[in-house]
N, CA, C and O atoms as CSV, one atom per row, in Angstrom:
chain,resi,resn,atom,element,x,y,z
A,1,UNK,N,N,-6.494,-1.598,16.331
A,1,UNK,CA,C,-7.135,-1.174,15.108
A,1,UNK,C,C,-6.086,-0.548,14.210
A,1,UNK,O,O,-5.646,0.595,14.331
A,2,UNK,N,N,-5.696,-1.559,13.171
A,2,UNK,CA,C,-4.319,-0.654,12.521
A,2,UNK,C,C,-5.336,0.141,11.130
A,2,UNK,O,O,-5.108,1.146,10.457
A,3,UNK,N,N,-6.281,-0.661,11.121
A,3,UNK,CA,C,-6.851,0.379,9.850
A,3,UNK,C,C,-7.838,1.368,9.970
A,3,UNK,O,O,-8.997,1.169,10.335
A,4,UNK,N,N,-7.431,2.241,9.709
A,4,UNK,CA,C,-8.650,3.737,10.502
A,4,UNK,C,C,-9.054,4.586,9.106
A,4,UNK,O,O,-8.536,5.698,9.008
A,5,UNK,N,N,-9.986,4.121,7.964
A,5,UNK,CA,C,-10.278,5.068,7.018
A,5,UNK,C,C,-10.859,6.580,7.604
A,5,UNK,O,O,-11.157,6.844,8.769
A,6,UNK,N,N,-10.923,7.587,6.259
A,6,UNK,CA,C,-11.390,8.618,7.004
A,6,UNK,C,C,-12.967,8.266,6.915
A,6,UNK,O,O,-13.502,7.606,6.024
A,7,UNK,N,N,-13.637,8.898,8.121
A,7,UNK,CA,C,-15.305,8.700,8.263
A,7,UNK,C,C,-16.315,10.170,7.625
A,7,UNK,O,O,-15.502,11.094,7.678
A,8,UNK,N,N,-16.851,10.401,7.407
A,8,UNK,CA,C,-17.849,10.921,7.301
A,8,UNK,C,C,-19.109,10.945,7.970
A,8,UNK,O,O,-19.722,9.902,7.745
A,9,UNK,N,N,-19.827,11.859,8.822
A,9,UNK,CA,C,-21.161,11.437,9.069
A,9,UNK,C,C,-21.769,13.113,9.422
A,9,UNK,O,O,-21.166,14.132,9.760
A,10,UNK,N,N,-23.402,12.800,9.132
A,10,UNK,CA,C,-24.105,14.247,9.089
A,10,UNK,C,C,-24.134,14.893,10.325
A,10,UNK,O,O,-24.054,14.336,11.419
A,11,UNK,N,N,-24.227,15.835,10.157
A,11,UNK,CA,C,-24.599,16.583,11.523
A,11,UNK,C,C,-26.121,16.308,12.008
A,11,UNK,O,O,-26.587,16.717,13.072
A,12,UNK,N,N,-26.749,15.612,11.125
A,12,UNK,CA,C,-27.970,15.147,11.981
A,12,UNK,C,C,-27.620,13.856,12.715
A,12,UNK,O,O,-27.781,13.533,13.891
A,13,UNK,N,N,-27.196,13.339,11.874
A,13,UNK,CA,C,-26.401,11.839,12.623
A,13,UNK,C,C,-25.667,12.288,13.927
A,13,UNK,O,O,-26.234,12.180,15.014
A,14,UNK,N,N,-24.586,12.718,13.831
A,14,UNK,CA,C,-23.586,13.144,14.686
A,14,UNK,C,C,-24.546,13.593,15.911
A,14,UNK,O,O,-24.309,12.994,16.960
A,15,UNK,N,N,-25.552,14.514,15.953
A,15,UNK,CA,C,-26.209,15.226,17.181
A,15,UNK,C,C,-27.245,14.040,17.827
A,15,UNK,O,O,-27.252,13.858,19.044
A,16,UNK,N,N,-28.032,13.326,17.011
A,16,UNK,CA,C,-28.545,12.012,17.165
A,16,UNK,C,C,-27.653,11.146,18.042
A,16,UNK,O,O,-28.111,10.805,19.133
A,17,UNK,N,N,-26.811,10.875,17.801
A,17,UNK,CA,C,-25.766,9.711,18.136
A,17,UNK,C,C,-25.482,10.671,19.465
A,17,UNK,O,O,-26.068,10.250,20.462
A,18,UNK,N,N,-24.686,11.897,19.682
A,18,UNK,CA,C,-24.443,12.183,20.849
A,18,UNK,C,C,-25.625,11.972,21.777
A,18,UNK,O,O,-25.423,11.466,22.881
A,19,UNK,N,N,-26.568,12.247,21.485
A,19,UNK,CA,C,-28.019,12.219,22.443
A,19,UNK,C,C,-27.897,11.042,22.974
A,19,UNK,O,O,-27.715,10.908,24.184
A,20,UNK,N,N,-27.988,9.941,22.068
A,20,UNK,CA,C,-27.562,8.368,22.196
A,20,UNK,C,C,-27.045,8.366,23.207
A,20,UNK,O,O,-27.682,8.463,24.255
A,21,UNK,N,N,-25.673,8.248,23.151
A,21,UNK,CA,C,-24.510,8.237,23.627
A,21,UNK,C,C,-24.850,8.903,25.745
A,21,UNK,O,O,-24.610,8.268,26.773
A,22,UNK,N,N,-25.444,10.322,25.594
A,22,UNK,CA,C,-25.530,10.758,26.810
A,22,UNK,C,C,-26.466,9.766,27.660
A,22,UNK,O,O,-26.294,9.680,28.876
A,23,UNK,N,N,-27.859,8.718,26.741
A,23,UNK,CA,C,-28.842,8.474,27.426
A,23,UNK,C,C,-27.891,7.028,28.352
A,23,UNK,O,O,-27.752,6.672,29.522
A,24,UNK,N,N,-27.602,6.747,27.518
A,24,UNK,CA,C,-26.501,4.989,27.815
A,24,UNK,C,C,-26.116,5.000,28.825
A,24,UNK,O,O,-25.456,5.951,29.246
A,25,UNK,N,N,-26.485,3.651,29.747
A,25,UNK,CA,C,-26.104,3.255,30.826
A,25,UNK,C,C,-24.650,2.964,31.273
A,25,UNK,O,O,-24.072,2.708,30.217
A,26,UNK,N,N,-23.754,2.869,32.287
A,26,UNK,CA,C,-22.696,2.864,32.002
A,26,UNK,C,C,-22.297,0.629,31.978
A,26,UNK,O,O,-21.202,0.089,32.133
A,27,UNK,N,N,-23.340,0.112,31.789
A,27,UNK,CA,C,-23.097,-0.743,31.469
A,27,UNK,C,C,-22.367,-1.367,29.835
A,27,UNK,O,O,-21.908,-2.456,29.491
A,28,UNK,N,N,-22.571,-0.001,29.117
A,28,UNK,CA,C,-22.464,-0.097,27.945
A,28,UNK,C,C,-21.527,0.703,27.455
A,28,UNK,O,O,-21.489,1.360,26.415
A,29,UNK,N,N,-20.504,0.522,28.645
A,29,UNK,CA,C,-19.072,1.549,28.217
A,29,UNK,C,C,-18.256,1.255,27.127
A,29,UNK,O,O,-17.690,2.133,26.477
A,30,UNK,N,N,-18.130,-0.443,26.796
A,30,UNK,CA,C,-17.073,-0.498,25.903
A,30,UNK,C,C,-18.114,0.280,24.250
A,30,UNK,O,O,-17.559,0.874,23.325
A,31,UNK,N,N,-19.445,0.044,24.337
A,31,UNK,CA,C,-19.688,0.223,22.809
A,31,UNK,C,C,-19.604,1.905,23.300
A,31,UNK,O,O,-18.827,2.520,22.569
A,32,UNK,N,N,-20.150,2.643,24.225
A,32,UNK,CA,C,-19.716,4.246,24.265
A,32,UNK,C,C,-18.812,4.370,23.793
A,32,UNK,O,O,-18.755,4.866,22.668
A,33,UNK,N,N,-17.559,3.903,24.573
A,33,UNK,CA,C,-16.190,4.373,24.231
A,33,UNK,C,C,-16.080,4.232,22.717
A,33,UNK,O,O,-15.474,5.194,22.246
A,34,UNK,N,N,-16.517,3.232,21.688
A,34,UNK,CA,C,-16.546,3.105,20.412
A,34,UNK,C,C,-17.130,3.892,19.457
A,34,UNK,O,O,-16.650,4.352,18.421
A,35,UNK,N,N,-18.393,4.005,20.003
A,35,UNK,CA,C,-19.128,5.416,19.208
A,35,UNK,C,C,-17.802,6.289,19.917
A,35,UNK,O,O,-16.680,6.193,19.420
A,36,UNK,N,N,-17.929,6.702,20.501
A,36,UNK,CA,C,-17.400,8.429,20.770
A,36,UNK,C,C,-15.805,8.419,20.094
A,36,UNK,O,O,-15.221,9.378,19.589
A,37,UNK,N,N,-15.424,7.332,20.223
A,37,UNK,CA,C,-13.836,7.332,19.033
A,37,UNK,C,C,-14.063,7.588,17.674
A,37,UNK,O,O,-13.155,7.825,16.877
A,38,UNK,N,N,-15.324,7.543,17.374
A,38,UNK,CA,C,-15.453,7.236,16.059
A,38,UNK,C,C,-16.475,8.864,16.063
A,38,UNK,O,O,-16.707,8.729,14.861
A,39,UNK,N,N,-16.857,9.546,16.242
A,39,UNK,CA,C,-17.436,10.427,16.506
A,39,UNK,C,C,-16.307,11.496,16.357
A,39,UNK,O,O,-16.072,12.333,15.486
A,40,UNK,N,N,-15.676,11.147,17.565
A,40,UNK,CA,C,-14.475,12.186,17.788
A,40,UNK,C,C,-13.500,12.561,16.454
A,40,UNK,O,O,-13.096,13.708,16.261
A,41,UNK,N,N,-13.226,11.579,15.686
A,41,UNK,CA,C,-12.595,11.270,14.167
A,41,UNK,C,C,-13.341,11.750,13.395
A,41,UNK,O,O,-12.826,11.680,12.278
A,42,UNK,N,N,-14.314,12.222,13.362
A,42,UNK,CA,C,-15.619,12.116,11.790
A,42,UNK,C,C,-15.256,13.546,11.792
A,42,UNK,O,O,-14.874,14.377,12.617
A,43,UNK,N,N,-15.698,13.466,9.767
A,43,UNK,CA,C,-15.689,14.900,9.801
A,43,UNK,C,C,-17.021,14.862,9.146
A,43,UNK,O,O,-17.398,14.387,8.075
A,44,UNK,N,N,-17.631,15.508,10.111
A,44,UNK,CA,C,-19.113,16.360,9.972
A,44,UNK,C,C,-19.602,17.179,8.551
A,44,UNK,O,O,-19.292,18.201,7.940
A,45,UNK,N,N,-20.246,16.429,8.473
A,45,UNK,CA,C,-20.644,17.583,7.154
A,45,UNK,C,C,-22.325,17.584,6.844
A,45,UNK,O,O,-22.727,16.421,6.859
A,46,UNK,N,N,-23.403,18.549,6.571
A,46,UNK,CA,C,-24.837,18.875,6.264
A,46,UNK,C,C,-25.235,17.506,5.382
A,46,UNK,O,O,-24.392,16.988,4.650
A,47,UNK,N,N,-26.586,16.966,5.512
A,47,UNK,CA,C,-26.649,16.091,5.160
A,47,UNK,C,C,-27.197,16.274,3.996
A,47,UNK,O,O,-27.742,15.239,3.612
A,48,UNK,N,N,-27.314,17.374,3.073
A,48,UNK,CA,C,-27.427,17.738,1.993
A,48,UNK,C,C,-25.962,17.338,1.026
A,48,UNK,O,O,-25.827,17.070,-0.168
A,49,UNK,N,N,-25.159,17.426,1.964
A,49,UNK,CA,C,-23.516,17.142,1.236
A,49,UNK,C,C,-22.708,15.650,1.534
A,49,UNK,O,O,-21.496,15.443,1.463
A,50,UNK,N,N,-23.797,14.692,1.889
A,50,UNK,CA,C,-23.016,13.250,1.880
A,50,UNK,C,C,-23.038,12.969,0.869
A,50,UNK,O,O,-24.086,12.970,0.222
A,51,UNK,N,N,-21.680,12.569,0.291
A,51,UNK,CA,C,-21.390,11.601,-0.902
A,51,UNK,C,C,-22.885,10.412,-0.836
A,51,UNK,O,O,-23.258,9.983,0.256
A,52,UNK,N,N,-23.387,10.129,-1.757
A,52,UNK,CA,C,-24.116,8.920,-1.857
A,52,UNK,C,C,-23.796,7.629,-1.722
A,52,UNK,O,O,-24.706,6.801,-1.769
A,53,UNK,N,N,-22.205,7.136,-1.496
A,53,UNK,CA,C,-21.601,6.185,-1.429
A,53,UNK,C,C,-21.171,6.237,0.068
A,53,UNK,O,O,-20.464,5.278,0.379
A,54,UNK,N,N,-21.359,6.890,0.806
A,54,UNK,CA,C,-21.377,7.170,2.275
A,54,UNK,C,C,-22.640,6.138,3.328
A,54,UNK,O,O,-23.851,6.343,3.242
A,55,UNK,N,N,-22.241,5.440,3.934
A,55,UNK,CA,C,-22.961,4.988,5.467
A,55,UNK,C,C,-23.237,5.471,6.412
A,55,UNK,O,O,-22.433,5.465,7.343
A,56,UNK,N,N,-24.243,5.957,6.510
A,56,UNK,CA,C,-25.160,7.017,7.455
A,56,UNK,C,C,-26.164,6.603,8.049
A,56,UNK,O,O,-26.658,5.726,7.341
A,57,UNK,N,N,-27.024,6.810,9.392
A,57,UNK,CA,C,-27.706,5.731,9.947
A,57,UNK,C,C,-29.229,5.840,8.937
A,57,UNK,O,O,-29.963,6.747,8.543
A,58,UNK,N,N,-29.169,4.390,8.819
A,58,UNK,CA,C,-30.755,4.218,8.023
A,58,UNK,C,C,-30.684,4.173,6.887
A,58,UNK,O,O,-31.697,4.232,6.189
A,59,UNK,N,N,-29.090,4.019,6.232
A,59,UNK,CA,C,-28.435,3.431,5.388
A,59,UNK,C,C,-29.076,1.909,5.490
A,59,UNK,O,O,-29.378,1.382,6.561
A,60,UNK,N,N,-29.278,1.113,3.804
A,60,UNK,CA,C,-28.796,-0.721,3.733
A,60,UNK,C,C,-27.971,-0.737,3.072
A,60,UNK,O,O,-28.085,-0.278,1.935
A,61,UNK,N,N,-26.759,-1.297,3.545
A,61,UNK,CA,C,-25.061,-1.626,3.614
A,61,UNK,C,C,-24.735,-3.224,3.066
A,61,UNK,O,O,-25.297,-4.115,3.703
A,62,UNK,N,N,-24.085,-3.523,2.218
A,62,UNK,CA,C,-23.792,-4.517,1.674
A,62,UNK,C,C,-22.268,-4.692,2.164
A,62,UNK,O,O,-21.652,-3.628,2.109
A,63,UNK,N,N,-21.372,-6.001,2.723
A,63,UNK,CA,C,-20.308,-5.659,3.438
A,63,UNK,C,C,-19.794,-7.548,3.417
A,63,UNK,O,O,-20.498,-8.530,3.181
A,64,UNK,N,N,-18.612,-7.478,3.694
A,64,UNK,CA,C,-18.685,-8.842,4.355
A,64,UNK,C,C,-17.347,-8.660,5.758
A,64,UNK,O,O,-16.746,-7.618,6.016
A,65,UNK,N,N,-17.228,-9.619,6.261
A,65,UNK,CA,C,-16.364,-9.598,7.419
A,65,UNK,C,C,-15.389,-10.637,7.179
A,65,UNK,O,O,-15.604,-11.639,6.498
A,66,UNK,N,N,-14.489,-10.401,7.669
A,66,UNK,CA,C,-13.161,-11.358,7.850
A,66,UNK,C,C,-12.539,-11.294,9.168
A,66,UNK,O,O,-12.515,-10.410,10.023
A,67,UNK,N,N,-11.867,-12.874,9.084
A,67,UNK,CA,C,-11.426,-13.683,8.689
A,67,UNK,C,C,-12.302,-14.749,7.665
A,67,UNK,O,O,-11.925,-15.485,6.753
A,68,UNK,N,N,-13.613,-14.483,8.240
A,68,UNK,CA,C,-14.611,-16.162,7.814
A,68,UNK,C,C,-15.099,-15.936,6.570
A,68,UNK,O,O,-15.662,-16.817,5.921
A,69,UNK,N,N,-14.837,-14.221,5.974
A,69,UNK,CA,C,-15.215,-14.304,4.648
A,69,UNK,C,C,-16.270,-13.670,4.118
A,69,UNK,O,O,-16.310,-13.166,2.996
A,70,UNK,N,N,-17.591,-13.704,5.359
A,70,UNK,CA,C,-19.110,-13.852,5.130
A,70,UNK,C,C,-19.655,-12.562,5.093
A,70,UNK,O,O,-19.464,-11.640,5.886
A,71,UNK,N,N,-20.509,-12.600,3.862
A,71,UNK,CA,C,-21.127,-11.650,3.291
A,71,UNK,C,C,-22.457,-11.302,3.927
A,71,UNK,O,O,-23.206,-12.145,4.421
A,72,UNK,N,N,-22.786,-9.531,3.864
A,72,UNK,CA,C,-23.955,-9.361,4.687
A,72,UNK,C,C,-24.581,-8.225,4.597
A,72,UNK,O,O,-23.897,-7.249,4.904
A,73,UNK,N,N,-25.992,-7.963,4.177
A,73,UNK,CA,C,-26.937,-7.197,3.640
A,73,UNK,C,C,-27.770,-6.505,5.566
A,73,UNK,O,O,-28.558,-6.899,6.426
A,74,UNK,N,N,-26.981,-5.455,5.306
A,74,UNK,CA,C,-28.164,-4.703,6.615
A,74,UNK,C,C,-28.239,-3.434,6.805
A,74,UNK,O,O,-27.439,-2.525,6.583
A,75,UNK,N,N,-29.499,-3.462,7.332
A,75,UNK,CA,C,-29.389,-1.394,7.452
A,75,UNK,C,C,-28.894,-1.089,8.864
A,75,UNK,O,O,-28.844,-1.958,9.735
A,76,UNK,N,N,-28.620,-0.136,9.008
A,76,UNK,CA,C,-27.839,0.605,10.221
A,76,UNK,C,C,-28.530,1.522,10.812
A,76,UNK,O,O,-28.588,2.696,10.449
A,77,UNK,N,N,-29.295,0.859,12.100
A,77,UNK,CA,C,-30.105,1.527,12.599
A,77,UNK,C,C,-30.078,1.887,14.568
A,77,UNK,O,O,-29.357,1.170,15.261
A,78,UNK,N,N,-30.767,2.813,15.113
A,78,UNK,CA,C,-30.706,3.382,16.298
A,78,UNK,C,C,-30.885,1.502,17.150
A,78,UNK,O,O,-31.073,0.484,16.484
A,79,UNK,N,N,-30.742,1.546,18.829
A,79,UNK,CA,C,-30.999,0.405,19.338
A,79,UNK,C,C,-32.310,0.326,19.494
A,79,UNK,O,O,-32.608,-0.694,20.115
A,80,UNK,N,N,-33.490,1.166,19.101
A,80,UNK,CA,C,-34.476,0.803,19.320
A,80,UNK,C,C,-35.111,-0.028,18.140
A,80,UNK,O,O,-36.160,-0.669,18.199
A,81,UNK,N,N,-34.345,0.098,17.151
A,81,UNK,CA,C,-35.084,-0.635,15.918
A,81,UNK,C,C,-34.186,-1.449,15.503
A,81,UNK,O,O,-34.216,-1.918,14.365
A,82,UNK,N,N,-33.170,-1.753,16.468
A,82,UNK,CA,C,-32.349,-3.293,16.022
A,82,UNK,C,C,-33.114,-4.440,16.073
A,82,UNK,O,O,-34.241,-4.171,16.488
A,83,UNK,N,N,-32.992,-5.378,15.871
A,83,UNK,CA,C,-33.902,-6.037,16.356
A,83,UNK,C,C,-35.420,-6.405,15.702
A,83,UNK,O,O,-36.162,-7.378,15.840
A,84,UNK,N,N,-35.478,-5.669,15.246
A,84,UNK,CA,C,-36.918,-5.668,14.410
A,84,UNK,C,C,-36.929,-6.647,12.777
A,84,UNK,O,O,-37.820,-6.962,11.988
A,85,UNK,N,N,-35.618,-6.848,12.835
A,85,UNK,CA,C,-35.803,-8.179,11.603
A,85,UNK,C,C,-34.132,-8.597,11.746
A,85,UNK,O,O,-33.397,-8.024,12.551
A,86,UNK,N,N,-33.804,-9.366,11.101
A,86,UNK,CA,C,-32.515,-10.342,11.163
A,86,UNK,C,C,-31.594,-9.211,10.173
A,86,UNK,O,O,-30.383,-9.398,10.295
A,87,UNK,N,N,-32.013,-7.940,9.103
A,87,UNK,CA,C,-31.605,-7.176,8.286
A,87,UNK,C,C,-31.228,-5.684,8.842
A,87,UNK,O,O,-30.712,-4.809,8.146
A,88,UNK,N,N,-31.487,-5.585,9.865
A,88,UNK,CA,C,-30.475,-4.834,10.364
A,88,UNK,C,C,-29.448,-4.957,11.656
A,88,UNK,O,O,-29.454,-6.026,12.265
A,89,UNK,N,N,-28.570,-3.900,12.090
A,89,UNK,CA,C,-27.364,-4.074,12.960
A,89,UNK,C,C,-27.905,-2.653,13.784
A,89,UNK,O,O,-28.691,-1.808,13.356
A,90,UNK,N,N,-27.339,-2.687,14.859
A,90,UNK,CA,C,-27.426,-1.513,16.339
A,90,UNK,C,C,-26.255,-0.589,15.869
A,90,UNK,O,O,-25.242,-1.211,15.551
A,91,UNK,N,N,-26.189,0.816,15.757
A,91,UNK,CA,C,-25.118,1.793,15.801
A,91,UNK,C,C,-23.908,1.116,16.906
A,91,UNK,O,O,-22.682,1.203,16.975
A,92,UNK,N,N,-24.987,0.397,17.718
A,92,UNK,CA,C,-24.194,-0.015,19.372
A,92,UNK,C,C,-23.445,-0.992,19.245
A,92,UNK,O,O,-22.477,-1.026,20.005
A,93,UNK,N,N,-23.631,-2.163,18.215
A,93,UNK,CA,C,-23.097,-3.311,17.954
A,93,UNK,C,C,-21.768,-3.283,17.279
A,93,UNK,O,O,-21.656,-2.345,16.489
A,94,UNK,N,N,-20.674,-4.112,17.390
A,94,UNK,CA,C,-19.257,-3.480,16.817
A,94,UNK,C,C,-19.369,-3.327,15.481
A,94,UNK,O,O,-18.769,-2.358,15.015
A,95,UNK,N,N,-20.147,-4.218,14.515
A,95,UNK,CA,C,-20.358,-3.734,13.099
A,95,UNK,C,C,-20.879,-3.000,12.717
A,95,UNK,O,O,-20.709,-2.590,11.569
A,96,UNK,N,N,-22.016,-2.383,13.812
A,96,UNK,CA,C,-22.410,-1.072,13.701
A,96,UNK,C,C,-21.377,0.210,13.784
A,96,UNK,O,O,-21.025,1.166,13.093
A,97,UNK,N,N,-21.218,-0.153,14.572
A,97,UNK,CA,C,-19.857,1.238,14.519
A,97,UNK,C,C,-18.800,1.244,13.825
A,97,UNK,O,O,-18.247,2.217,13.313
A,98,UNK,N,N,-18.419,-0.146,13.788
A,98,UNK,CA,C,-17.716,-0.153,12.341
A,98,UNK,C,C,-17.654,0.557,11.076
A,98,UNK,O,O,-16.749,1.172,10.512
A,99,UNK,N,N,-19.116,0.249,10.724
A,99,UNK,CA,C,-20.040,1.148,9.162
A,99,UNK,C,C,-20.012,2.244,9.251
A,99,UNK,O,O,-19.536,2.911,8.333
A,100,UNK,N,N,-20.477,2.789,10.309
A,100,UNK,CA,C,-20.504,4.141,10.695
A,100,UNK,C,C,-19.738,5.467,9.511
A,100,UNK,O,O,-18.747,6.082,9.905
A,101,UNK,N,N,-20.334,5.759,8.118
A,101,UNK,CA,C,-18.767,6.700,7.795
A,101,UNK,C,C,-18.155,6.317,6.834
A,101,UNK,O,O,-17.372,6.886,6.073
A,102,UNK,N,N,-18.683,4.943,6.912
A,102,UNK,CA,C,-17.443,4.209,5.821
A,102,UNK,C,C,-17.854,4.516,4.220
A,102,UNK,O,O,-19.046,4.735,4.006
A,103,UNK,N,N,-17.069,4.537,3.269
A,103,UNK,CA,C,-17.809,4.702,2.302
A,103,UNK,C,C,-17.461,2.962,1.024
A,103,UNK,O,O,-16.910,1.909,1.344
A,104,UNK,N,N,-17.991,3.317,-0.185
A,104,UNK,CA,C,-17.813,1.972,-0.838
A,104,UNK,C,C,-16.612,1.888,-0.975
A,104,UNK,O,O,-15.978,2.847,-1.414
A,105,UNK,N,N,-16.058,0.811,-0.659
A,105,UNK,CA,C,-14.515,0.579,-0.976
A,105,UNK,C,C,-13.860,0.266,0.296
A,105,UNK,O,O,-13.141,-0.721,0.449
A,106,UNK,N,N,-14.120,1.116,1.193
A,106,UNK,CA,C,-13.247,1.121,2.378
A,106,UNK,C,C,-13.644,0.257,3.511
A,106,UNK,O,O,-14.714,0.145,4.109
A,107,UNK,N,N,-12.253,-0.447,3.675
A,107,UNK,CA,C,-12.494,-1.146,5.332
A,107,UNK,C,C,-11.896,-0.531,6.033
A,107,UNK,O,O,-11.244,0.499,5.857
A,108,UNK,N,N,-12.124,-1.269,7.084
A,108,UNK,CA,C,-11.623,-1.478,8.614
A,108,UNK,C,C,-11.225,-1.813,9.579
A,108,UNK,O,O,-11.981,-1.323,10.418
A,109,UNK,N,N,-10.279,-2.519,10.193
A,109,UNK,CA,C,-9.674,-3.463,11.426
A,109,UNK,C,C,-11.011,-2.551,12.908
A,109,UNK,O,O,-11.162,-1.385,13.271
A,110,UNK,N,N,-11.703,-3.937,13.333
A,110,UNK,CA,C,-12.311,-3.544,14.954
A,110,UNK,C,C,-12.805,-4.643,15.562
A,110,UNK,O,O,-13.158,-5.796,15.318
A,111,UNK,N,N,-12.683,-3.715,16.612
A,111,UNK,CA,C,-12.375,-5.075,17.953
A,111,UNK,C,C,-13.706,-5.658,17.608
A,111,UNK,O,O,-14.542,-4.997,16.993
A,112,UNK,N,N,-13.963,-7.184,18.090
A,112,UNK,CA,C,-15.385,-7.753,18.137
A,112,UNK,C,C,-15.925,-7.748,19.634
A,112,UNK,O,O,-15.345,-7.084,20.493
A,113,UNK,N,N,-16.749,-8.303,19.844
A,113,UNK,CA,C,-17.773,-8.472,21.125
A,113,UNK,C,C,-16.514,-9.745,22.066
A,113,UNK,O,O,-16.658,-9.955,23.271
A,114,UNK,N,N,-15.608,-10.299,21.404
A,114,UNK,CA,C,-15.100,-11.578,21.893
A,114,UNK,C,C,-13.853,-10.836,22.246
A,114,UNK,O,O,-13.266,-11.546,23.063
A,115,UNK,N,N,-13.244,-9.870,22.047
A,115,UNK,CA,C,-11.504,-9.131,22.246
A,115,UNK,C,C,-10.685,-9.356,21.175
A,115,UNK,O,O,-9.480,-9.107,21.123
A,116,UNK,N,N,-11.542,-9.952,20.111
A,116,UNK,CA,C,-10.610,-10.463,18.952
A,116,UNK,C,C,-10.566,-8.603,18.254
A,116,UNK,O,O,-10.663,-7.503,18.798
A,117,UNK,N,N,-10.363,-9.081,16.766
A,117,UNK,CA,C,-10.861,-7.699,15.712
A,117,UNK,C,C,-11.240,-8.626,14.575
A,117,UNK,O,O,-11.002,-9.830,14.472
A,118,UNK,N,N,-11.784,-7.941,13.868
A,118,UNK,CA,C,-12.522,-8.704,12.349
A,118,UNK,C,C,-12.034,-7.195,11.767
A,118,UNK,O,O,-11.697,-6.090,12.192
A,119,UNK,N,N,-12.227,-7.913,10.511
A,119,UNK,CA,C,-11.809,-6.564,9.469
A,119,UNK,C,C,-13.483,-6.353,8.701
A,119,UNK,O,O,-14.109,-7.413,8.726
A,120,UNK,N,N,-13.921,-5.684,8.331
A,120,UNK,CA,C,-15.013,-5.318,7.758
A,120,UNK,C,C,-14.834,-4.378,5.829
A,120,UNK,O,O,-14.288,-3.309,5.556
A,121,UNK,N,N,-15.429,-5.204,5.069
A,121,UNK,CA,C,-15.121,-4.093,3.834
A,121,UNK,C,C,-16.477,-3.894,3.523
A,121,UNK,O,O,-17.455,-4.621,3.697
A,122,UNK,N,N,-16.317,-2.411,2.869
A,122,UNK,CA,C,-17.966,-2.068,2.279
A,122,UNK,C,C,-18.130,-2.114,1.336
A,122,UNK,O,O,-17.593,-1.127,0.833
A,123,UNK,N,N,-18.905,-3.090,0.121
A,123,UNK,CA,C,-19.142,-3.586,-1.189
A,123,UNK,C,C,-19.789,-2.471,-1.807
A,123,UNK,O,O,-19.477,-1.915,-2.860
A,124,UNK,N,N,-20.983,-2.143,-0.810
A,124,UNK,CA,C,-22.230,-1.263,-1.177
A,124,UNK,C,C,-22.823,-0.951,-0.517
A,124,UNK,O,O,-23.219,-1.645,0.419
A,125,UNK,N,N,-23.243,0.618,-0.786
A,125,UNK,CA,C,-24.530,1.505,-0.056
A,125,UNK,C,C,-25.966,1.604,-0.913
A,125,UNK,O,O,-26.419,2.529,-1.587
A,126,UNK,N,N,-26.531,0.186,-0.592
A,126,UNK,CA,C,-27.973,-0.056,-1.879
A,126,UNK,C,C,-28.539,1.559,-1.398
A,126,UNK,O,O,-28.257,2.575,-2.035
A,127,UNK,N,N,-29.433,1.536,-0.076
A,127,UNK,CA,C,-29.922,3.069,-0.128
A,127,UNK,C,C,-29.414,3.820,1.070
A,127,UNK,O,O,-28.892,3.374,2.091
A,128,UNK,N,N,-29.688,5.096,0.709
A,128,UNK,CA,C,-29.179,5.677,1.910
A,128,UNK,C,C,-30.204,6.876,2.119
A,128,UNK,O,O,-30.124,7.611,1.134
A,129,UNK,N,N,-31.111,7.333,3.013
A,129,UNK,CA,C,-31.874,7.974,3.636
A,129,UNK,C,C,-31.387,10.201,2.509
A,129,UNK,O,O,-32.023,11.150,2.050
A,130,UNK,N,N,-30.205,9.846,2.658
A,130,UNK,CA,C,-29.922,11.168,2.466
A,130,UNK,C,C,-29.878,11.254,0.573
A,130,UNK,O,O,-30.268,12.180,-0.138
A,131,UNK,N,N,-29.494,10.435,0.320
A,131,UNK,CA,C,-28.983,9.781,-1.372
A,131,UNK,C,C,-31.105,10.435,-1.695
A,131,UNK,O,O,-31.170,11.108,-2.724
A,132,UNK,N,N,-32.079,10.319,-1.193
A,132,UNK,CA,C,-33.352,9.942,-2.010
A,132,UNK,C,C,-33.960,11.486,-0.935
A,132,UNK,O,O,-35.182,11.463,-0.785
A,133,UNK,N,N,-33.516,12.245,-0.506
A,133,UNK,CA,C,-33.639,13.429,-0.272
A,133,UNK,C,C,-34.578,13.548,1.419
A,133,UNK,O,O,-35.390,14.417,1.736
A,134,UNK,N,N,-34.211,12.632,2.061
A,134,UNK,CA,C,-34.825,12.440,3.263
A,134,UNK,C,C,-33.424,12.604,4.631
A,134,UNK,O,O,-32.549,11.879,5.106
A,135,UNK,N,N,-33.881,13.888,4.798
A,135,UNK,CA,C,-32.505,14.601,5.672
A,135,UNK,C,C,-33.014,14.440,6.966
A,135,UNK,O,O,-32.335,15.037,7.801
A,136,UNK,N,N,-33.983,13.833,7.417
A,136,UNK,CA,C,-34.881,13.865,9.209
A,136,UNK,C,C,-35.005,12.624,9.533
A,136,UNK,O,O,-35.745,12.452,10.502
A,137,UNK,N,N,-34.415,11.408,8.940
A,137,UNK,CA,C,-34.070,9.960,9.468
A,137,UNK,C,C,-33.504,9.743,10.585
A,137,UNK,O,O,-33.261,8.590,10.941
């Protein structure tokens, strides 16, 4: 991973995600180990004080990926509500953790599900849970 922007994420997020993180089987070490790198890096801040251009879970994220180019509209949500339409991604999934933090503008070099890395850029944060005054997402 040569590109490491700085992250951002709330302290409701952050305590959420650790909970996460403790319930996880250890079948699911490589995405642990990914949250908690990316955890470990963030700088925490009240979710009264996220920039609005910030990716926070329950964020919809406008983004595309490379090498292949391809553009992609999804919200960023816990693993229990992945799954629930083709429009969102798992915190657990590598583009999930990817987003994690990121704000508009900034990418990222990370590993994929295959051992490769894709680079990820963020176009846009259409909404974000904290941006419309909803701090308990």
């Amino acid at each position: 991973m040569n590109t490491q922007p700085a992250i951002i994420i709330t302290s409701r997020d952050a305590d959420r995600l650790e909970s996460l993180l403790e319930s996880l089987s250890a079948d699911t070490l490589q995405e642990i180990e990914a949250l908690e790198g990316e955890l470990d890096r963030a700088v925490i801040v009240e979710p009264q004080e996220v920039s609005p251009n910030v990716v926070t879970m329950n964020s919809t994220v406008r983004f595309a990926l490379y090498p292949a180019g391809s553009e992609h509209r999804r919200k960023l949500v816990y693993p229990g509500a992945a799954g629930s339409g083709e429009d969102t991604v798992s915190i657990l999934a590598p583009v999930g953790s990817a987003l994690l933090g990121l704000a508009e503008g900034d990418e990222i070099q990370w590993p994929n599900a295959n051992g490769g890395v894709f680079r990820l850029v963020v176009h846009a944060v259409e909404d974000q849970p904290e941006r419309s005054g909803n701090y308990h997402l």
